[in-house]
Each structure stands twice: as structure tokens, then as C-alpha cells.
N, C-alpha and C positions, 0 to 999 in steps of 0.2 A: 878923397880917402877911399880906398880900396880893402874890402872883405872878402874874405875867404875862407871857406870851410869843406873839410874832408871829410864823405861821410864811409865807413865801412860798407862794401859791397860783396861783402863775403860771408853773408850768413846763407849760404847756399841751400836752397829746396828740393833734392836730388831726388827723382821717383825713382822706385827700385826696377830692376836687380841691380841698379849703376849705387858710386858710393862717391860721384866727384863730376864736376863739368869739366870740359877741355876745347879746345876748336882746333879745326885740322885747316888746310889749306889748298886752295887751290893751280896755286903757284907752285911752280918746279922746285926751286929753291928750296923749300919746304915741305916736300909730296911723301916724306915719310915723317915729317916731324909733327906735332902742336904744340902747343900752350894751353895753360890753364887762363881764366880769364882776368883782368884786372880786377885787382879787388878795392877801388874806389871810385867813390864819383867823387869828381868837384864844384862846388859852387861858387863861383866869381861874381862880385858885385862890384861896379866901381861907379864913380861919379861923372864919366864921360858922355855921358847918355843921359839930357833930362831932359825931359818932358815933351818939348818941343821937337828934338832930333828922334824920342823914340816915335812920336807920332810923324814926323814925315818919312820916316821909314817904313816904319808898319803901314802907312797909304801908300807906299812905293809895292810892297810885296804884296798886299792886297791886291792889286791894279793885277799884278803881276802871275800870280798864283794864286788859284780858286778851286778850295777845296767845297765841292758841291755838298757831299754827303758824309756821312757817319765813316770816319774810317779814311777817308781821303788824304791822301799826303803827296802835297803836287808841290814841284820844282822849277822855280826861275830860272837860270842864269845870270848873273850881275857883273858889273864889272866895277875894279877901283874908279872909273872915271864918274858912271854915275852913279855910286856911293858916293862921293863928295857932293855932288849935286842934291841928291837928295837927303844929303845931312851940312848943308854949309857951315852950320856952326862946328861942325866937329873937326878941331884939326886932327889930319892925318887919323882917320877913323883904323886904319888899319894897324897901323901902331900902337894907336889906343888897348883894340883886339888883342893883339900880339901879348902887349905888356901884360894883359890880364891874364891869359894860359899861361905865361911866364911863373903864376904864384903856383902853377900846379908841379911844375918840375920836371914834365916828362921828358922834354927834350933837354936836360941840362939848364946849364946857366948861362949859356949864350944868346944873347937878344936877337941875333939875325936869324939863328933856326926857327924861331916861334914865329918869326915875320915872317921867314920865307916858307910857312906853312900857314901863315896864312890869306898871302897874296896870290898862293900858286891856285886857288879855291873857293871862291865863297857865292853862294847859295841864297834867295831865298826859300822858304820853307812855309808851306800853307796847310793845314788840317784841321781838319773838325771831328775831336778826338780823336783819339789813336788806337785801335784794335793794338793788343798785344803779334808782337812779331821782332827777327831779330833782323842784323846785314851782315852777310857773312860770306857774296860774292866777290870775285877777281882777287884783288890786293885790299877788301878791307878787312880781314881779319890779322893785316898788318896795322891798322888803324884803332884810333881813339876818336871819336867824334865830339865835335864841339855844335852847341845849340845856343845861339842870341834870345833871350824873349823881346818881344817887340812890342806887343799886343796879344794879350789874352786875359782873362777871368776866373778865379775860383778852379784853380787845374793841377793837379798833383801829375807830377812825371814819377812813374810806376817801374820797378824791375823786381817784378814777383818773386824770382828763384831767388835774386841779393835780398828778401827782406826790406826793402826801400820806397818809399815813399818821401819826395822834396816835393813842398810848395812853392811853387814859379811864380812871380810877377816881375810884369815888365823891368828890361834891365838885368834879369839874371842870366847868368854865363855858365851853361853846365858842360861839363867833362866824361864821357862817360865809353866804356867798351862796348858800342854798336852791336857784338857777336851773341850778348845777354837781355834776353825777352825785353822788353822797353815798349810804353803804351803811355798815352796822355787820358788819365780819368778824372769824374770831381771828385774832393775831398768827403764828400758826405757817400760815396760807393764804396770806399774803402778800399781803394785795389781792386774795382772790379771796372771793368770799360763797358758802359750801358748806350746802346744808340739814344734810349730814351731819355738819357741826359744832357745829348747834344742836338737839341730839335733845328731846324731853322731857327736864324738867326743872327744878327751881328755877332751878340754875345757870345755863339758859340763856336767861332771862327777864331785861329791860331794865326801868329807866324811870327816866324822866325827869321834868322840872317843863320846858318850852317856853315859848316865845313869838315874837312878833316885835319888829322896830326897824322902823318906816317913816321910809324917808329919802323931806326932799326932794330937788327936781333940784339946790339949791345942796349939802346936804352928798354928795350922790353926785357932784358935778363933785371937790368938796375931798376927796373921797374917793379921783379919780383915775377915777374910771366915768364922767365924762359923758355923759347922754342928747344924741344929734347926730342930725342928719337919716341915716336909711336909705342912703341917697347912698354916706354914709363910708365904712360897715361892709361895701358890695357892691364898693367899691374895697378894701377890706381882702381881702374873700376869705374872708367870717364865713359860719360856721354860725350858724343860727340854733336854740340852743338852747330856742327854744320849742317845735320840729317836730321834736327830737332823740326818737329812742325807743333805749334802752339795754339790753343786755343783762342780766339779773339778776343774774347769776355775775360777770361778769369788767368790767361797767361798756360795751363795745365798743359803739359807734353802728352801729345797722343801718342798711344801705343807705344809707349816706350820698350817692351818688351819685345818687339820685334828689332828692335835696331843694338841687339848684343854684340854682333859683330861688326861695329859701327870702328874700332880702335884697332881694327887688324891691319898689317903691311898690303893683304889684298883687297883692298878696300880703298886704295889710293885714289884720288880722283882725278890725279894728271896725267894722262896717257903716254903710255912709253917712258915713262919716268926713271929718271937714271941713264938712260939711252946717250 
């Protein structure tokens, strides 16, 4: 049995003088345009994953990726071959995957795109909570990131400016726009990322199975993000989340006031653009 839930990601915390987020890009294709940001997360639970596959998993990425410290977020490499190894009971782990961002809808309703997003990728993911920070290099602010839990305790996944706080455990499947502050803190901080929360210890050790979803401009318009000309977004009043730098602790945009001309044509960040 498979659940799923959509939670709104759109009750936006905008510091002033801005009056909206947006993210730009680094990509040609897009060196005068943004988007606003997805306005949800999702949460996938299904029944593929019990107990036993989530535990030799989580000791695969452990082995694998060791986040030492407060704030550490360190990356495997994996491949389909030993994913089946290290999950024998699961058939076809990655279809399993697949099926379950299928309940999110971003890619459509065809079963091979969700697959072939996410065989072309997948990640383990190790941290010992998460300082607030976003990803918004190369081609992923053409992405939506997908996060496995595998192993963790007592851990709310945080995006201060959406308003949002979800409680994780093992087995949950989150959906979520990479471009928008996101941090792993405990539920008793309230939204706030404390090192003194994640001392040494088993307990305070994460991981995950990652990847991404690359949307194109058609499913990010269906999506409700349309990529539009720069134009729009400096009539809106957008921050541009790609020059946002964030606090660790509390997710809060530094000096925002200095980055007003963050939404101008001259502002581009891909050289010789249009050329």
C-alpha cells in the first residue's frame, strides 16, 4: 500500500525590499529567463522497503559515506548492480523508486520517464544534520530532488522560507525544489539547525539513497513554475535565489538589501549569452 501526501511550499518568508522568490540559471538556454519555485513538497511512503532492506541499505551508505561533523553532507556513488545486492529482497528496487515519484506527477504519467530518472542517478547521502543551504549550480535549478530515508531518528526536513516542517522516518520518499533553503533539524528546535543537537554518535548520523528528476520547460510550466523572461520576475519584486547566501542555524538571507539588482538582464551569469 502506497501514501502520499502534498504539502504546500508556498507560504513564502521574503525579506524586504524583495516581495517574491525566483531562481535564475546558469544554463544558456535560460540566461535571461527564471522561474518561481515549486510550490510543493511530497511525501511518498510505500511498502517496498521493510525493515530488513531498509537496514542493509542504510549499512551500505554508512560504509559508504561518513558524515564526520555537524553540517556534513558527503556523497557515494552507487550503482543498479550493487543496489540489488544490497537490497536482495527488493525486486527491482528501482522501479519500486520510480513508481513511487510517479504519485507526484511531475514528469506526467508515463512510467518509463520516472524510471529513466531514476536509473540515469542515484546517490547515497550521509549527514549529521543539515545546516540550512540551497543547490542551485549547473542544470539543477532545472531539477526537483528526490531524498530515500534509510536510517535516521527524531529529524524534521526544514524549508524556512516555505513555512515547512515534515517529520522523516525511515522509508519516507521526499520531493522537493533543491533551489529553496532546506536543512535536517530535531523536532524539539523548532526550525532551527543546532550543532548541539547532533553530538557524536550513531544516533545522530543520516542517510539516505538521492537523486534527481530533470524537468523540462513543458513539465515545469504544468508544474506551475514557468521559465519567463527576467522582465517578469523584477516586476514581481523576486529575490533571486541563486545569489541568496543563508544562514546555517536559522535558514535567514544575509544582507539581502544588497542584492536589489539581483533580477536585471545585466546580471546574467552565462557569458556571452545569446552569442
Amino acid at each position: 500500500m502506497v501514501s502520499h501526501r502534498r504539502t504546500p511550499a508556498n507560504a513564502w518568508r521574503v525579506p524586504p525590499p524583495f516581495r517574491s522568490f525566483a531562481v535564475r540559471s546558469e544554463e544558456r538556454q535560460h540566461a535571461f529567463d527564471a522561474r518561481a519555485p515549486y510550490e510543493w513538497v511530497h511525501v511518498v511512503r510505500a511498502d517496498f522497503l521493510d525493515a530488513d532492506a531498509l537496514g542493509s541499505l542504510a549499512a551500505e551508505g554508512h560504509a559508504r559515506a561518513q558524515a564526520e561533523s555537524f553540517t556534513d553532507i558527503e556523497y557515494a556513488a552507487t550503482t543498479l548492480e550493487d543496489l540489488a545486492v544490497a537490497a536482495p529482497g527488493v525486486d527491482d528496487l528501482v522501479g519500486r523508486i520510480a513508481s513511487a515519484l510517479q504519485f507526484t506527477g511531475v514528469l506526467g504519467d508515463d512510467p518509463a520517464a520516472y524510471r529513466s530518472s531514476v536509473a540515469t542517478r542515484i546517490d547515497y547521502l550521509a549527514a549529521r544534520g543539515a545546516g540550512f543551504h540551497n543547490d542551485v549550480r549547473g542544470h539543477w535549478p532545472r531539477c526537483l530532488f528526490w531524498i530515500l530515508a534509510l536510517d535516521l531518528a527524531d529529524v524534521d526536513f526544514v524549508m524556512p522560507h516555505a513555512g515547512l516542517r515534515v517529520a522523516l522516518t525511515p522509508g519516507d520518499l521526499v520531493v522537493f525544489d533543491p533551489t529553496l533553503a532546506h536543512g535536517l533539524c530535531r523536532p524539539a528546535d523548532r526550525g532551527v539547525a543546532l550543532e548541539a543537537s547532533f553530538l557524536d554518535g550513531a544516533r545522530d548520523r543520516q542517510v539516505f539513497l538521492t537523486g534527481e528528476i530533470l524537468l523540462t520547460d513543458a513539465h515545469w510550466a504544468a508544474a506551475g513554475s514557468p521559465w519567463l523572461p527576467i522582465e517578469e520576475f523584477e516586476r514581481r519584486g523576486a529575490l533571486d535565489l541563486m545569489v541568496a547566501e543563508f544562514d546555517d542555524s536559522s535558514g535567514s538571507i544575509k544582507r539581502p538589501g544588497a542584492l536589489r539588482d539581483c533580477m536585471k538582464r545585466s546580471t546574467c551569469y552565462v557569458d556571452a549569452a545569446g552569442d
